[in-house]
N, C-alpha and C positions, 0 to 999 in steps of 0.2 A: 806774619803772613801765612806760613804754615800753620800754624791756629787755625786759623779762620780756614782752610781750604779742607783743612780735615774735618773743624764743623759742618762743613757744605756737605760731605757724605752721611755724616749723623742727623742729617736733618729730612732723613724718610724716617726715621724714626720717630712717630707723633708728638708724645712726651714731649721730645724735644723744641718742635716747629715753633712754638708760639715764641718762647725764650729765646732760640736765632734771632727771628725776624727782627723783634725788639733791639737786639744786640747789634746785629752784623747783615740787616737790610741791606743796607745801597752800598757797603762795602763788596759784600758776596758777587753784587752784581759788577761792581767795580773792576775785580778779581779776575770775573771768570771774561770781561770785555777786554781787560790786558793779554790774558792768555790768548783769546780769537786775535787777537790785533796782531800778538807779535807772531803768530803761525802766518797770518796773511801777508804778514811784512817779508816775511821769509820766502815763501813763494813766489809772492808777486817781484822781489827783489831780485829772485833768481831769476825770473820769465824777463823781468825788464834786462839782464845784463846781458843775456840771452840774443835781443832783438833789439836793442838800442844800441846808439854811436857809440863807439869805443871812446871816445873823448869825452865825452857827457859823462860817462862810466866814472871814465879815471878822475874826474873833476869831482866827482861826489866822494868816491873812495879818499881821493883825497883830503876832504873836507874833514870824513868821517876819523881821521888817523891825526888832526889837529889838536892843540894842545885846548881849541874854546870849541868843539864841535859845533856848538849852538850860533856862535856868531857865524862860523865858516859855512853850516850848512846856510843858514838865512842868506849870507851873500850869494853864496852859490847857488840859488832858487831864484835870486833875481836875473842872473845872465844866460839860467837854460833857458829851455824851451819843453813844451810839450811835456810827455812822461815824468823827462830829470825835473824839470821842474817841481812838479807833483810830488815824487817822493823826496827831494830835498827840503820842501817845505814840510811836507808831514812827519820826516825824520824830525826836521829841526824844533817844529810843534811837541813832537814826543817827548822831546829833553826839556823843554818849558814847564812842559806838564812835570815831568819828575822833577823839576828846579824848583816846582812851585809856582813857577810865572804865567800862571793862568790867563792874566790878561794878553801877554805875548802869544800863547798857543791860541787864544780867541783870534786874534788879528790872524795868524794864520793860518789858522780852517776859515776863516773868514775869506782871504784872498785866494786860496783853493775852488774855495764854492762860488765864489763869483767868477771865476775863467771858466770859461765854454773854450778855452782852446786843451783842459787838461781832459785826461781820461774821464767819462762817468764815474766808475767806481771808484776812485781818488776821491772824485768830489762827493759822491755819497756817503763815503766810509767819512771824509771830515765835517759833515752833516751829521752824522752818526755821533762822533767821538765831541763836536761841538755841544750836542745837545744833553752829553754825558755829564761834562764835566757844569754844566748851568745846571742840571738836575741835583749838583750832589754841593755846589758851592753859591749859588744864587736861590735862597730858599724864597728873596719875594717874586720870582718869575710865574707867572702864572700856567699851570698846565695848557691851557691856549696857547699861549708865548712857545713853548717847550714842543708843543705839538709842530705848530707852523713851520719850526725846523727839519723837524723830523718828515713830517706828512710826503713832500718830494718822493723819499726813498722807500716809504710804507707802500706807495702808488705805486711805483714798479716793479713790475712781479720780476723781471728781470734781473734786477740787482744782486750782485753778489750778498750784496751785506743788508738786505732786507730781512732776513732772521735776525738777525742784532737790533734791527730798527725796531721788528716789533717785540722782543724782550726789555729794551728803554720805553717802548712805548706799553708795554706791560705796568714797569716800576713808576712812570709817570702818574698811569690812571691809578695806581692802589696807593703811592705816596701821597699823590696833591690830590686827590679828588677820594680816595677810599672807594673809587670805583671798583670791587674785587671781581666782580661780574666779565667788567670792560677788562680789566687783566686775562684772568682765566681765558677771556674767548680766544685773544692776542696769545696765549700760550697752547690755545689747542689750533690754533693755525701754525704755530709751529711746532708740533706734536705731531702734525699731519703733513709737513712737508718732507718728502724721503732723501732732503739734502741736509738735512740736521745731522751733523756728525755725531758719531755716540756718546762723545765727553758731551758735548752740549746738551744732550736731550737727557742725560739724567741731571743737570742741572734744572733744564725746563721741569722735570718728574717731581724734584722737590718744591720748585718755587709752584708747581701746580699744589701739591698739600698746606703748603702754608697758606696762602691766597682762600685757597678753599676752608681752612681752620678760621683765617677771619672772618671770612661769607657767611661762616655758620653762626659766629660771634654775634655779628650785626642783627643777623635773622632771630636770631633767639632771645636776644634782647628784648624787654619788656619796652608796651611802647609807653613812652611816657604822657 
């Protein structure tokens, strides 16, 4: 993993770009949406203990300090409510995800996104992390399909985690579609938002040269 994160800075380096992308595409972007995940999990985790029931609190902590975390937080998402709810479920999604049990973290950004009674951004950021993990493990999904998910959180400008929507929604159009064009634009919208934190946007700086080294590929190419 380190590898790869120290590629991510060598890769304003031209020379380099085309060789990454080839290499460590959907990883890089993999990467750099764990790092956003766990800084937001950490905040928002803090704001929630902050301003939720002390018993919902101790009921997740608890979970969190068990010998099966995954099964404890799962149960314990089904008896909160509101908030606890939310992040017990997307805790316990998160372990699935690193377990491999893709299909379990699907059912649970699934029932996340379907409760109108949990936070927006709970439900957007598992809309988000949903349409990640189909991008990088379900290659016959159709960038339509991938889109559909996403789209929600692209629509609101308000969303915490609509930078992250539109950099999956970046790696969607230039994976499945070689739309490098429909990339780029999704990257200079977030290039232009002044809430892009600066780790993020020298990530956007590279993934803008690469995208652009392909565009130039396509273009140059002789038409047959």
């Amino acid at each position: 993993m380190s590898d790869i994160l120290r590629d991510v800075d060598e890769m304003m380096k031209a020379d380099r770009m085309s060789q990454l992308w080839q290499e460590h595409g959907k990883t890089v972007l993999t990467l750099i949406g764990l790092i956003i995940l766990a800084t937001a999990f950490n905040s928002g985790w803090t704001a929630y203990k902050n301003n939720k029931a002390e018993d919902q609190t101790s009921q997740i902590l608890e979970a969190l300090q068990d010998k099966d975390q995954y099964s404890a937080l799962r149960a314990t998402s089904e008896k909160l409510d509101g908030a606890g709810k939310g992040f017990s479920a997307m805790n316990a999604a998160a372990l699935a995800v690193k377990d491999g049990k893709l299909s379990d973290a699907i059912s649970l950004y699934d029932s996340v996104i379907a409760d109108s009674s949990l936070p927006q951004d709970l439900r957007d950021l598992a809309s988000v992390q949903k349409t990640s993990i189909l991008l990088d493990e379900s290659p016959e999904l159709s960038a339509e399909g991938l889109m559909k998910i996403l789209q929600p959180v692209l629509d609101n400008s308000n969303s915490v985690w609509r930078l992250r929507a539109l950099m999956v929604s970046s790696v969607i159009k230039a994976h499945k579609l070689s739309d490098y064009q429909g990339a780029l634009e999704d990257l200079a919208l977030l290039s232009a938002d002044n809430r892009l934190p600066p780790s993020m946007s020298s990530q956007v700086s590279a993934l803008q040269k690469v995208y652009q080294s392909q565009a130039s590929k396509i273009q140059s190419a002789p038409a047959e």
